[in-house]
Every structure is written in structure tokens, then in C-alpha cells.
C-alpha positions as CSV (number, residue, x, y, z in Angstrom):
1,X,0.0,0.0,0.0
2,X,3.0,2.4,0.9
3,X,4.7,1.3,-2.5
4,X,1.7,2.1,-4.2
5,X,1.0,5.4,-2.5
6,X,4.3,6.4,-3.1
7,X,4.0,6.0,-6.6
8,X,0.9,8.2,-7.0
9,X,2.7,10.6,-5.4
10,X,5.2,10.6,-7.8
11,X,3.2,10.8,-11.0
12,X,0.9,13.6,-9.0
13,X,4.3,15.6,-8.8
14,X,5.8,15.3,-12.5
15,X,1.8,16.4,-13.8
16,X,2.4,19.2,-11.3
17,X,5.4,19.7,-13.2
18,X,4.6,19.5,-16.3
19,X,1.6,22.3,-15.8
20,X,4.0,24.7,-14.4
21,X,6.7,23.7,-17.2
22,X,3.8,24.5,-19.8
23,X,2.8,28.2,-18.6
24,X,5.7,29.5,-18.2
25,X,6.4,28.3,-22.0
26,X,2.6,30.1,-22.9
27,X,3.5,33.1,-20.8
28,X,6.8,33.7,-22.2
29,X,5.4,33.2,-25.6
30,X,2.9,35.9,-24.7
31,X,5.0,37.9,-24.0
32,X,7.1,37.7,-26.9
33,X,4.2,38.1,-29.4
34,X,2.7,41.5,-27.1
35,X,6.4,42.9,-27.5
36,X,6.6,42.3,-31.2
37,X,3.1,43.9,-32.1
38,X,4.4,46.8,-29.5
39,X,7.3,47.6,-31.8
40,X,5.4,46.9,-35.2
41,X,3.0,49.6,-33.8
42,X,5.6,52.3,-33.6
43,X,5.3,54.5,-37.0
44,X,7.4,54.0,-39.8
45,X,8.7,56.6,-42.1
46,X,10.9,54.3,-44.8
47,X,9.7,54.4,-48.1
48,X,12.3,51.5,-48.9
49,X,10.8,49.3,-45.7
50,X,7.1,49.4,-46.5
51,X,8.0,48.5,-50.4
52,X,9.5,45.5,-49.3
53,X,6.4,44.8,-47.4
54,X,3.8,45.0,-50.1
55,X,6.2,43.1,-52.3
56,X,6.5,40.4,-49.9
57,X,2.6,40.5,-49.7
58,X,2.2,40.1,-53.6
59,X,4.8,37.3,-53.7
60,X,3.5,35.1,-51.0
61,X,-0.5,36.2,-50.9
62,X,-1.5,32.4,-52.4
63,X,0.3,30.9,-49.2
64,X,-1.3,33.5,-46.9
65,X,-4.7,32.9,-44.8
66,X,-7.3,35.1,-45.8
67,X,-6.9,36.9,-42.2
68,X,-3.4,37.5,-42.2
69,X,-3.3,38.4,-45.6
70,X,-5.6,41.3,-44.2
71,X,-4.1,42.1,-41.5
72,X,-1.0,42.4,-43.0
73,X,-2.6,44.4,-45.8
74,X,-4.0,46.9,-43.6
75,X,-0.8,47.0,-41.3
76,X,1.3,48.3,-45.1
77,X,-1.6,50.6,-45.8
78,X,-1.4,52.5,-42.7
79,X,2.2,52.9,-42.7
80,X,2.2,53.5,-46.5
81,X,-0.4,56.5,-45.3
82,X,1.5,57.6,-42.7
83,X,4.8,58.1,-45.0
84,X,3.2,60.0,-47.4
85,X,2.2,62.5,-45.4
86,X,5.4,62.7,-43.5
87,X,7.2,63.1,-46.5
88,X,5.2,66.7,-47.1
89,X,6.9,68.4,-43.8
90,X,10.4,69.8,-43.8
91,X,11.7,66.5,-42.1
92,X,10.8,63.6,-39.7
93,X,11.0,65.1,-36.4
94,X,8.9,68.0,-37.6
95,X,6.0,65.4,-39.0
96,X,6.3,63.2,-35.9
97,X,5.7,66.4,-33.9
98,X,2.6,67.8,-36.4
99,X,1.2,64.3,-37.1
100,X,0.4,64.2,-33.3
101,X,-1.5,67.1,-32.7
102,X,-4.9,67.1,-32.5
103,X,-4.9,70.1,-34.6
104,X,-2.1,72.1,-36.2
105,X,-2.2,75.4,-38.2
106,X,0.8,76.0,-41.1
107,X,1.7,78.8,-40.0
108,X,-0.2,80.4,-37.2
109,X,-0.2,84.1,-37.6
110,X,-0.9,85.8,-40.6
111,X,-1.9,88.8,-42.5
112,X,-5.1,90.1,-44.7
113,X,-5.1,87.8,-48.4
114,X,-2.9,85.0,-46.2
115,X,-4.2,81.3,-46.7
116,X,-3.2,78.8,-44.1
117,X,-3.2,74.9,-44.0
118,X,-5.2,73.5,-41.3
119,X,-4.9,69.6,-39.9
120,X,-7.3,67.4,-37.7
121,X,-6.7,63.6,-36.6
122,X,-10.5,63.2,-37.5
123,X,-12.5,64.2,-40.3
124,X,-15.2,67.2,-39.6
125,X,-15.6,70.6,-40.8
126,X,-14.9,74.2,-39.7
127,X,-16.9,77.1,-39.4
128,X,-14.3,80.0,-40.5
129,X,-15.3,83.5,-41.2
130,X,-19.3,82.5,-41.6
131,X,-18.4,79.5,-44.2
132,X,-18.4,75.8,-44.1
133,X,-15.0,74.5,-44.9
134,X,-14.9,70.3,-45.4
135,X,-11.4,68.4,-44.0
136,X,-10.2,66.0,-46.6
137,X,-8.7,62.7,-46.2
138,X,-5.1,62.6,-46.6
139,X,-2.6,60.1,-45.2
140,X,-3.5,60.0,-41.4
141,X,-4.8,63.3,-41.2
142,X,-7.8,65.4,-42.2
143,X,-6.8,69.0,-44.4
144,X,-8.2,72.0,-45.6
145,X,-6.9,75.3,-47.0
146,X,-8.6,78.3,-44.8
147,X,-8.3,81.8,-47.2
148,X,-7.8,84.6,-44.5
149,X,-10.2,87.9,-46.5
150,X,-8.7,91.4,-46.9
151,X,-11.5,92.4,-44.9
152,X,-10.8,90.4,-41.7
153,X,-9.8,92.5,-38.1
154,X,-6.3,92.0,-36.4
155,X,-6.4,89.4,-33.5
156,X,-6.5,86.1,-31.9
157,X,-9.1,83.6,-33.6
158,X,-9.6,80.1,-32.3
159,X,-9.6,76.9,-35.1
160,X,-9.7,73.9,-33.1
161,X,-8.0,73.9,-30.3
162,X,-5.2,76.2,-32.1
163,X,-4.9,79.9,-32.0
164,X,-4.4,81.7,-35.2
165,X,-3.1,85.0,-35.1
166,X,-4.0,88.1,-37.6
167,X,-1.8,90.6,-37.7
168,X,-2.7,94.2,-38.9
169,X,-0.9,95.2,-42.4
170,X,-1.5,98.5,-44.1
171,X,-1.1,98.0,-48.1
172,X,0.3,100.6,-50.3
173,X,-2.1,102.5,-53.1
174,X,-1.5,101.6,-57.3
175,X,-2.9,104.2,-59.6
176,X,-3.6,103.6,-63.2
177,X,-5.2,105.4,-66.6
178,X,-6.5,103.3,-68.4
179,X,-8.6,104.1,-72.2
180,X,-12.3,104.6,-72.5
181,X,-12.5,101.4,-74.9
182,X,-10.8,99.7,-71.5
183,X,-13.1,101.3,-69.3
184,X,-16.2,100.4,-71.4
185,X,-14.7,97.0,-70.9
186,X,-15.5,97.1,-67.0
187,X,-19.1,98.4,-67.3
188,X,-20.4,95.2,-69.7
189,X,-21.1,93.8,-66.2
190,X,-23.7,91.3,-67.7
191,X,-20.8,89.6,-69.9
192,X,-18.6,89.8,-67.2
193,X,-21.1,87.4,-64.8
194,X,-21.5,85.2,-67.4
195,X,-18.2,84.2,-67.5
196,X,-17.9,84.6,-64.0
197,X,-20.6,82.0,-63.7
198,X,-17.9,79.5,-65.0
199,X,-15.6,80.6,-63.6
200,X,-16.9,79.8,-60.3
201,X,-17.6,76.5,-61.4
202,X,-14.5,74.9,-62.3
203,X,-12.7,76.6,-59.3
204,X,-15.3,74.7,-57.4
205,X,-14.5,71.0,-58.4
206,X,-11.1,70.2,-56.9
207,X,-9.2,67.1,-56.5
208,X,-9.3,65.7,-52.6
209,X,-5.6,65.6,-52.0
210,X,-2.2,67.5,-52.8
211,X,-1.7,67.1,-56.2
212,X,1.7,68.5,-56.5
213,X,5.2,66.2,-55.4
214,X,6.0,66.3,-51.6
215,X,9.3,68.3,-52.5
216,X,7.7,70.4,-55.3
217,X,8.2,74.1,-54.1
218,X,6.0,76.8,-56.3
219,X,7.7,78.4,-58.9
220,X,7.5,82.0,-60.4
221,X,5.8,81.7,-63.3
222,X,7.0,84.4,-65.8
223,X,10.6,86.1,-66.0
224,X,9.5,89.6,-65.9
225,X,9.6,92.6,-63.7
226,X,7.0,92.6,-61.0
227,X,5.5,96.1,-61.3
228,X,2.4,95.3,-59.2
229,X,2.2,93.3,-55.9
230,X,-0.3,91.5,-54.3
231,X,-2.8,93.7,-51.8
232,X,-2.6,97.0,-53.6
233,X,-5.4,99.7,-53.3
234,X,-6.0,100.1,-56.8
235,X,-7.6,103.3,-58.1
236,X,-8.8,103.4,-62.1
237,X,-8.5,106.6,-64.0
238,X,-9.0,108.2,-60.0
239,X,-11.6,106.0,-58.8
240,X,-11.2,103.6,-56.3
241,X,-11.5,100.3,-57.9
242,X,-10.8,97.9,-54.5
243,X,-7.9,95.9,-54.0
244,X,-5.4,94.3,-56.5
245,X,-5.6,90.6,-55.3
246,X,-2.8,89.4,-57.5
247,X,1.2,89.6,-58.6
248,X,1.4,91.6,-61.7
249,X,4.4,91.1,-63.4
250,X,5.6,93.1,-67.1
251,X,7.0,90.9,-69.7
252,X,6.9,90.8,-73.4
253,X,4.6,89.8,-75.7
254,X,5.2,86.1,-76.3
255,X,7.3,85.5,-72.6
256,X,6.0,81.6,-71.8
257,X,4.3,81.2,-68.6
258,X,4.9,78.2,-67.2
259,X,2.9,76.3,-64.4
260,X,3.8,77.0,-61.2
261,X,3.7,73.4,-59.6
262,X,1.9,70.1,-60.6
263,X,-1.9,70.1,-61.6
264,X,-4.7,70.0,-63.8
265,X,-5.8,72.3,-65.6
266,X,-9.5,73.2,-64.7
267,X,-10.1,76.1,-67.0
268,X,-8.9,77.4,-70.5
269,X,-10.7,80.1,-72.2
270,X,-10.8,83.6,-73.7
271,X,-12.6,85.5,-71.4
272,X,-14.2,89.0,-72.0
273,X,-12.9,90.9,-68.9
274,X,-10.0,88.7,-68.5
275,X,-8.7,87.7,-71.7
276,X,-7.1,84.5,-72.2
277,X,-6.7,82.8,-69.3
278,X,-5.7,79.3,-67.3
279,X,-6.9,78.0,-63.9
280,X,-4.5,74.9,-62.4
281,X,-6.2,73.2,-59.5
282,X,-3.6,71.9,-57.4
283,X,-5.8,69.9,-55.3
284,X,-7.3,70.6,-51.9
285,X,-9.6,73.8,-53.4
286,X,-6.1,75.5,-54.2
287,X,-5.8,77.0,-57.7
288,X,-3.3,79.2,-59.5
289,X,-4.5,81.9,-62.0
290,X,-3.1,82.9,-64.9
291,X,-4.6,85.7,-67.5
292,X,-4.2,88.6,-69.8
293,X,-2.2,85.6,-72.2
294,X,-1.5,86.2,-75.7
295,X,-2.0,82.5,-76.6
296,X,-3.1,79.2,-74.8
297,X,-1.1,76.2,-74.4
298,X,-3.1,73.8,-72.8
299,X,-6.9,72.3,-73.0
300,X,-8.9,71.8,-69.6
301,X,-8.5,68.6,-67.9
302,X,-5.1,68.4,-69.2
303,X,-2.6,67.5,-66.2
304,X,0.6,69.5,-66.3
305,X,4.0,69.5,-64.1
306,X,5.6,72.4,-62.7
307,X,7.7,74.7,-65.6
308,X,5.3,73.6,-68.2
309,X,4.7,76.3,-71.0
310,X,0.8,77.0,-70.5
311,X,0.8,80.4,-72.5
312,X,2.8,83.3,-73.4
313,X,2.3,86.7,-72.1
314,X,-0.1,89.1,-73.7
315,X,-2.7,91.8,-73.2
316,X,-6.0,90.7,-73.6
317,X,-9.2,91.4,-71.9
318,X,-8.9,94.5,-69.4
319,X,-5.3,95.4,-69.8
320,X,-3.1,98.3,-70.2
321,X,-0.5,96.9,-71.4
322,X,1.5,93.3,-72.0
323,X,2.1,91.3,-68.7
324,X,0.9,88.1,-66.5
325,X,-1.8,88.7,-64.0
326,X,-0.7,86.1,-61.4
327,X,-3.0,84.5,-58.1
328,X,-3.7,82.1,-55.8
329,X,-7.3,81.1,-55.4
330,X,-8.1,78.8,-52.0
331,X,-12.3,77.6,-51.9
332,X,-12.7,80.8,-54.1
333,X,-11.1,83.3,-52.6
334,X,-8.2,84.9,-53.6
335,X,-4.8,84.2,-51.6
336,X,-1.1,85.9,-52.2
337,X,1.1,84.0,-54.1
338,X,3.8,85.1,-51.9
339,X,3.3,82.6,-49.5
340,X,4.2,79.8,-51.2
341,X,6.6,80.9,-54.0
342,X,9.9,79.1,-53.7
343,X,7.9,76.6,-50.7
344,X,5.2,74.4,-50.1
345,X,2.1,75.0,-47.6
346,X,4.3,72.4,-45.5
347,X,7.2,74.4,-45.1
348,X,5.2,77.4,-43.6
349,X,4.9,75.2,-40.3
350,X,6.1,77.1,-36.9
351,X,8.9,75.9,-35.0
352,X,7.4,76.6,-32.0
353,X,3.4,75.9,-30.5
């Protein structure tokens, strides 16, 4: 009986054992597969990494399980996402830093005819100056374009929970004489809405992401001599005729104008007040403006890369004289060019909160 005791004993202990033996082996296996999805959660900026990836998906998907397949699939996607915006800003720390804001304004103060670039982690809209504006989808984040009017008061406004800050600016007077077969020109105000109309239109329809290359800084468009700059009081023949929302520059007949970043062209036309003229959208409700041309290079719809040849300089429509009548328009309102010739909107981000 003691023998036989003895031997239950025994087997009772190794089972004992064995169980112990086993969870450890489970929890240390736990473990391992926690600290591995830990680190494959951590973001990943490496173009190079996350094409090996989706090769290594497409090369192996017929051995894959349905589920991991997926997983997988959506794990690339994200970080394919996540790179593609990052490679927009300036550098990595500075996308790391953006990317992880729950809002974030490029830049944060500006002046009258300003546009600035606003992000959200989650899609919405923003109520900005008694308009709607929508957040597009675009690699983790949520954009728009917010046009700051000529009209708008110096001070502290609140978008998200971000602080954007107008700063007063006084803008210098242009005077000009212009013919009474121009000025006749100005008072056909019924031709003028017409075209207007469609105008209005195609500056409406916009692609829903950045359709220019991450380091693809706006270019001038015309070599010429910039006689009028953006903001100007503008008085016809004496009469005040509002502000000049745009970068005149003088040229000769027949100077090409070239695009000044990636696009497609939404608009080419001879129009009656503004003579030959090209719209680019550049995606995101940002177009360039181009008009006054002598002759048109391109057709609507027609994509085009920064430096094409789109026209040549001219005088057409209301114009005193040969030159390229240059502007930003952001959701229909126009924006100086100055802020982004020779950057991107993603260059214009603060160093500081």
C-alpha cells in the first residue's frame, strides 16, 4: 500500500510539473508576441521598408490565410499612409511632432489675403469667417486650405483647439489710366457674370488631395519685372477700384508662362474681362491663375507639371498693357502667391506651438 502510495505521489508531482513547465512556455510566448506587435506599432517613415512589405505580400498572398493576408494588408496601408504625409513636412521630427496634434495650423499668424493649412486627426468641418469649410482625407490626417479675407480685423481667432493670429498690415495705393474702350470694358457687367458663372464652377471642383510632389516648391511663373504686388489699393482713371488681389508682373509679348507646380488644368478660355486665361487646381480647393495671355497652351482637364509652358504673355481682356496677372485662389477666394513661391504650404509650419 506504501509502494503504491508512493508511486501516486510521484506521477501527481511530475503532472504538477509539467503544468507549471507549460505556462511558463505560454506566458513567455505571450509575451514575446505582445512585444513584437508593440514595436510593429511604432510608425514607420521608410519608403524602402514598406515596399519591401507590399512586395512580400504580392509574392506570398497564395500561401497567406485570408486573415493574415488582411491584417497584414492593412498594417502596409497604414504605414504607407502615414509616410506619405510625412514626407510633405520639412523632415521627420517635424511630422512626428505635427502628425500628433490634434490640430495644427501651417503657419499660425498671418496677415489680410494670407491662406493657411489646417490639420485634424479626425474628419469634420470648420466654421471660419461665416463659411463651411470640409477636412479632406489625406494620409493620417484630415486638411483644408482656410483663405484669410482682406477684410478680416487683427487678432486672436480660435480653429480647433489652435490659436491663429491676424496681424494688422497696411497695403500701399496703385494708380492707373486706363482708355475709355478699357473702361467700357469694366461696365459690360452682364458679360462679365456670365463668364464669371464659369468661372466659379471649375474653381469649385477640386481634386481631394495635394496634387503637387512632396518636395515640389511653387515656382514663379514668368521672367519679368514685377510692377504690381499682391494687396494694392487700386484706383482706375482716379476712382477707387478695390484691392489688387494678384502679382502683376511686365513681360513681353510672347514670354512663356509656365505652371507653377503640378496640376490640372481646370479652365482654359478667352474670357471677355479677363482675356485669355488658365486656372491649375492643385488639389485641396487651391488654384493658380493665370490671364491677360496672348495664346493658350493647354486644354482643360489636361494635367501639367511644374515649368510647363501653358501660354505666353499678352494683353488681352482688361489690360493696359503686356504682362501676366498672377494668383492664388483657396475655396474661391483669392490668396497671395507670396506665400508659397519658392515653398510648399508644409514648409510654412512654426517651430514653436
Amino acid at each position: 500500500m506504501e509502494t503504491g502510495n508512493a508511486n501516486r505521489k510521484k506521477i501527481r508531482g511530475k503532472k504538477i510539473i509539467i503544468f507549471l513547465t507549460s505556462l511558463l512556455i505560454i506566458t513567455a510566448a505571450s509575451f514575446t508576441f505582445l512585444n513584437e506587435s508593440i514595436v510593429q506599432s511604432k510608425p514607420d517613415y521608410d519608403y524602402a521598408t514598406i515596399t519591401n512589405k507590399v512586395q512580400k505580400v504580392g509574392n506570398h498572398a497564395d500561401v497567406w490565410s485570408s486573415k493574415t493576408e488582411t491584417k497584414e494588408m492593412k498594417f502596409i496601408e497604414d504605414q504607407q499612409d502615414a509616410a506619405k504625409e510625412a514626407s510633405y513636412f520639412p523632415d521627420q521630427d517635424t511630422a512626428i511632432r505635427e502628425m500628433n496634434k490634434h490640430w495644427a495650423l501651417f503657419p499660425n499668424t498671418a496677415v489680410p489675403g494670407d491662406v493657411i493649412l489646417v490639420r485634424h486627426d479626425s474628419p469634420g468641418t470648420i466654421n471660419w469667417q461665416g463659411k463651411e469649410y470640409t477636412l479632406s482625407s489625406f494620409g493620417t490626417g484630415y486638411y483644408t486650405y482656410l483663405p484669410i479675407p482682406m477684410s478680416i480685423e487683427a487678432g486672436t481667432y480660435d480653429i480647433g483647439t489652435q490659436q491663429l493670429t491676424i496681424k494688422d498690415k497696411t497695403f500701399k495705393k496703385s494708380y492707373i489710366t486706363v482708355s475709355e474702350e478699357n473702361q467700357n470694358i469694366r461696365r459690360n457687367t452682364e458679360r462679365i457674370m456670365a463668364d464669371q458663372k464659369m468661372i466659379d464652377k471649375a474653381r469649385s471642383q477640386s481634386a481631394d488631395e495635394f496634387l503637387f510632389s512632396p518636395d515640389s516648391e511653387f515656382m514663379t511663373p514668368v521672367e519679368g519685372e514685377r510692377t504690381t504686388p499682391f494687396g494694392y489699393t487700386r484706383y482706375v482713371n482716379g476712382e477707387y477700384s478695390g484691392s489688387h488681389t494678384a502679382i502683376d508682373w511686365a513681360a513681353p509679348t510672347g514670354t512663356p508662362i509656365r505652371a507653377t507646380n503640378d496640376g490640372v488644368v481646370a479652365l482654359s478660355e478667352n474670357f471677355y474681362l479677363t482675356g485669355k486665361s488658365v486656372y491649375i487646381d492643385h488639389g485641396m480647393d487651391l488654384f493658380s491663375q493665370y490671364i491677360h495671355m496672348s495664346e493658350l497652351k493647354v486644354e482643360a482637364g489636361e494635367k501639367v507639371e511644374k515649368g510647363d509652358i501653358i501660354g505666353l504673355v499678352g494683353s488681352t481682356g482688361f489690360s493696359t498693357g503686356p504682362h501676366l496677372h498672377f494668383t492664388f485662389w483657396v475655396h474661391n477666394v483669392p490668396s497671395n502667391p507670396d506665400m508659397y513661391l519658392g515653398k510648399t504650404p508644409f514648409q510654412l509650419v512654426d517651430e514653436k506651438d
